[in-house]
C-alpha positions in Angstrom: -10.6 -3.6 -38.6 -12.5 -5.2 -35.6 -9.7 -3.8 -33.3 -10.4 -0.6 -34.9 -13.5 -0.8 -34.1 -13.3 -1.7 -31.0 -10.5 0.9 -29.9 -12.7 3.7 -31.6 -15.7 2.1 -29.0 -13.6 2.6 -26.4 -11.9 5.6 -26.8 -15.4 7.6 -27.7 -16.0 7.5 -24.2 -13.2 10.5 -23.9 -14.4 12.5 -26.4 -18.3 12.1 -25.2 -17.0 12.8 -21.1 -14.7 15.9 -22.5 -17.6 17.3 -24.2 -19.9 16.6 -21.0 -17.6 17.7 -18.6 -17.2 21.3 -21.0 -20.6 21.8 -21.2 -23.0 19.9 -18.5 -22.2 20.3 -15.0 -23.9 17.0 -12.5 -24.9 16.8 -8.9 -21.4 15.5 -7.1 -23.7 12.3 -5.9 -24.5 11.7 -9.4 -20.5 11.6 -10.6 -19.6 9.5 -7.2 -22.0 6.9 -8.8 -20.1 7.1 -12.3 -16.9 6.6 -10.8 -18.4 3.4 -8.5 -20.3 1.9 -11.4 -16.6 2.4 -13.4 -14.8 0.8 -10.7 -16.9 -2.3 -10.6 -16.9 -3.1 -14.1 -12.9 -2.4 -13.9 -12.6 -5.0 -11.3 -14.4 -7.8 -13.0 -12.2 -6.7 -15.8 -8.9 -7.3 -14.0 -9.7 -10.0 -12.5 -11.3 -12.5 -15.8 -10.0 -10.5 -18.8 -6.3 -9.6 -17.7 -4.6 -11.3 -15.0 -6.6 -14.7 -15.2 -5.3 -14.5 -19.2 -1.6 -13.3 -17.7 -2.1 -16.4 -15.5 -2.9 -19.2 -18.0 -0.8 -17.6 -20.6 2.7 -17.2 -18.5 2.0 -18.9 -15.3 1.7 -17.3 -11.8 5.2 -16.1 -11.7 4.9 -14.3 -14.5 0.9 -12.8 -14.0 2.4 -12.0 -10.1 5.6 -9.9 -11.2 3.6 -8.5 -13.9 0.9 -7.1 -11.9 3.3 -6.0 -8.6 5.2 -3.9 -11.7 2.1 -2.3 -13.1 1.0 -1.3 -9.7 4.1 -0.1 -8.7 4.9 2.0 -11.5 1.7 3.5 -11.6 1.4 4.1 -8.4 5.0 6.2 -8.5 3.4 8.1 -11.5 0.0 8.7 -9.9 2.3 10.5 -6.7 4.1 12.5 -9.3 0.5 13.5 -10.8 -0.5 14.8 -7.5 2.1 16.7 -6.7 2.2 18.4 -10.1 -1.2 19.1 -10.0 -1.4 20.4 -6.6 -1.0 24.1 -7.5 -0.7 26.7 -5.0 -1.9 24.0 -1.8 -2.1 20.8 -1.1 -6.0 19.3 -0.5 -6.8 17.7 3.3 -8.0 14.8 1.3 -8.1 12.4 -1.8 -6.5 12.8 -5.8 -5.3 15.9 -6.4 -5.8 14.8 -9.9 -8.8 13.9 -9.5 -11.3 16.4 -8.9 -15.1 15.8 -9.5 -15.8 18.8 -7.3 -14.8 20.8 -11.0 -17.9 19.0 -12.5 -20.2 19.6 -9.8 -22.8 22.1 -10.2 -23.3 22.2 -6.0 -19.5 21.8 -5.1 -16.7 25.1 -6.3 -13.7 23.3 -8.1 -10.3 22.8 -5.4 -7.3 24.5 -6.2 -5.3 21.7 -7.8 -8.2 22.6 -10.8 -8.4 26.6 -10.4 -4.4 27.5 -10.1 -2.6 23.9 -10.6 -2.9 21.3 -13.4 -5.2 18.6 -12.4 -7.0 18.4 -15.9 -3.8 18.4 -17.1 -2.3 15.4 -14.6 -5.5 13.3 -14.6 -5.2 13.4 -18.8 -1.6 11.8 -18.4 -2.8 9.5 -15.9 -5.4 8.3 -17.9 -3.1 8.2 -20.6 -0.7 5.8 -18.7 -3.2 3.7 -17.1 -4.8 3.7 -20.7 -2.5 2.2 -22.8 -1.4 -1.2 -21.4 -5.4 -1.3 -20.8 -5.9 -1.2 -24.8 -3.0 -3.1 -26.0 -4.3 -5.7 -23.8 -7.9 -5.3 -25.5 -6.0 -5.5 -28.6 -4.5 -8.8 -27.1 -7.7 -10.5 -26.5 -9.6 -9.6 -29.4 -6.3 -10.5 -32.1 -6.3 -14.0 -29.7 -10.6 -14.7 -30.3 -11.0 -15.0 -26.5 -13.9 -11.5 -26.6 -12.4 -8.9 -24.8 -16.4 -7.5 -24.4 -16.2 -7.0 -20.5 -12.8 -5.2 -21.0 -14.2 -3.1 -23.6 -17.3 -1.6 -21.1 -15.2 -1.3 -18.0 -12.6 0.7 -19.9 -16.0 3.0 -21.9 -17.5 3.6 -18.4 -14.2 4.0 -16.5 -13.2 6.6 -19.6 -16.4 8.5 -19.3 -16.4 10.3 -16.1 -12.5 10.5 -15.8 -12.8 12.7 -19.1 -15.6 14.2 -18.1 -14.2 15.8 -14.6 -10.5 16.1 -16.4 -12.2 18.7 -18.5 -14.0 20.0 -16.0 -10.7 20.9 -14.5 -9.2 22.5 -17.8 -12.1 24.9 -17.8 -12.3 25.8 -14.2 -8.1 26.6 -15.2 -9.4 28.9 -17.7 -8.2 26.4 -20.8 -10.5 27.1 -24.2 -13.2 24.3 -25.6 -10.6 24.1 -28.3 -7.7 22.9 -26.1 -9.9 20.8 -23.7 -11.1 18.9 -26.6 -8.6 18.7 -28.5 -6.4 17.2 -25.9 -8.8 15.0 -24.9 -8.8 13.8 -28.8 -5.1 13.4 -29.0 -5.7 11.0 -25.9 -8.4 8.7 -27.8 -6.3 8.6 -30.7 -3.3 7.1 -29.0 -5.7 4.4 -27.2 -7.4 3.4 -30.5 -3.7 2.8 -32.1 -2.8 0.8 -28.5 -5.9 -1.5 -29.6 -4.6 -2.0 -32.7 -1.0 -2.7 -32.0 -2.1 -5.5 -29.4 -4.6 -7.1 -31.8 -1.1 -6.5 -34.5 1.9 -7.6 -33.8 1.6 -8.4 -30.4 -1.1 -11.1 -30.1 1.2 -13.2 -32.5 4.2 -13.5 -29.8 4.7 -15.8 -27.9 2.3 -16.5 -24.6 4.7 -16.1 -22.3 5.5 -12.3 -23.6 1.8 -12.1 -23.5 1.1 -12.3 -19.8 3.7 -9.7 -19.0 1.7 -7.0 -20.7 -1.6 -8.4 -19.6 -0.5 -8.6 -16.0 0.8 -5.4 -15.9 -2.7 -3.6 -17.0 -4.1 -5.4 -14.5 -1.5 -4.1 -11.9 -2.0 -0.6 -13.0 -5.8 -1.0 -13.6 -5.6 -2.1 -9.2 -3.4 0.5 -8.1 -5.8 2.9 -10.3 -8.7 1.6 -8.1 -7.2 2.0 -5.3 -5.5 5.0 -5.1 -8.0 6.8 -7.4 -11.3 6.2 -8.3 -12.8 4.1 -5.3 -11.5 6.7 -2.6 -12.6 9.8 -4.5 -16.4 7.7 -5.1 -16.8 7.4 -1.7 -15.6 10.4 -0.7 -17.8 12.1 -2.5 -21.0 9.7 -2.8 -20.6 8.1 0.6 -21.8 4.7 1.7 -24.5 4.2 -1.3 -21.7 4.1 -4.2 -21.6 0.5 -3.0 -24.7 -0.2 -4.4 -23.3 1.7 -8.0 -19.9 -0.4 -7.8 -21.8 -3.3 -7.2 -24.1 -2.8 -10.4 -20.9 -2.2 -12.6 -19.5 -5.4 -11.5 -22.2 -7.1 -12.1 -22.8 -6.0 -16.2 -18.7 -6.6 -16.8 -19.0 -10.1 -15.3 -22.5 -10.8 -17.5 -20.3 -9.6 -20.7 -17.3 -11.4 -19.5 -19.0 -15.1 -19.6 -20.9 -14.1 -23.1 
């Protein structure tokens, strides 16, 4: 039930950032700040909840395979994300996936939103990053070790990834019902990775552990990198610093509570 809990917590930040990113539209500074302050708490989180637990768990050959894995395969994915969502031409710059531009009242949507499928990508990016995310929240909370600062960086790092994923899926022409209800499906799949970590999975063995726990933290990195910190910059410029910061700051406080 706590795992229930916790992967309903989580996952409300989808539902809440598809119903924002439908209905509100934000200054592009203001969603440059989301995405820094979700990038901060996410690196606090890979670094104390998932590979140092991949590390003590299965040792460093283990956590360092792990993580090289999840990076790599999610950095193949992400490339096939972009170029799927792309449309009609390619942008000078940053995610084709990602674009907050769609969510920004002062900024008109890119292409990849208006004629390709960047809701659509970003959804099954967030999807795929998702899951080994939430199984390994599931991990930590079956195991008693907290799993609090995991739990904020992956609410705040939901948030404004469903909030300009949506954005997208209007500016497409999709309906409220579709974007939502998408968006839904999504949650519900991350609540049930929760629950299968805290399950069946946080009673194997350690060293089986750390390979699942590393490779979140490989795919949370490459996400980072290839994604959100490049597209916060690009778009809030040098002050996001301050945001990411500030989100590093509140994960690392939850992590030693």
């Amino acid at each position: 039930m706590r795992a229930f809990v916790f992967g309903m917590v989580a996952s409300s930040a989808l539902l809440l950032g598809a119903a924002a990113g439908v209905w509100i539209r934000l200054p592009k500074r203001w969603l440059a700040v989301l995405l820094a302050f979700a990038s901060g708490a996410l690196i606090t989180a890979l670094a104390f909840e998932l590979f140092e637990d991949a590390y003590e768990q299965g040792g460093i050959w283990r956590a360092a395979i792990g993580l090289v894995v999840g990076a790599g395969v999610f950095t193949a994915l992400s490339a096939g994300l972009d170029r799927v969502a792309q449309g009609g031409r390619r942008q000078p710059h940053g995610s084709e996936k990602l674009d907050p531009d769609a969510a920004a009242r002062d900024r008109a949507a890119s292409t990849a939103s208006t004629t390709g499928a960047a809701g659509l990508a970003l959804l099954a990016a967030v999807t795929l990053d998702g899951v080994p995310e939430n199984v390994a929240l599931g991990v930590s909370l079956g195991e008693g070790t907290g799993g609090l600062a995991l739990l904020a960086a992956i609410f705040v790092s939901n948030f404004p990834e469903a909030l300009v994923g949506s954005a997208s899926m209007r500016a497409q022409g999709r309906s409220t019902a579709f974007v939502l209800g998408t968006w839904g499906v999504c949650a519900a799949v991350l609540v049930a990775a929760v629950v299968l970590g805290a399950g069946p999975l946080s009673h194997t063995a350690p060293e089986t552990i750390s390979l699942p726990l590393a490779f979140a933290a490989g795919a949370v990195l490459a996400s980072l990198a290839d994604t959100l910190m490049p597209e916060a910059y690009e778009k809030g410029g040098p002050p996001v610093a301050l945001s990411t910061t500030a989100g590093f700051v509140l994960s690392f406080v939850l992590a030693t509570l």
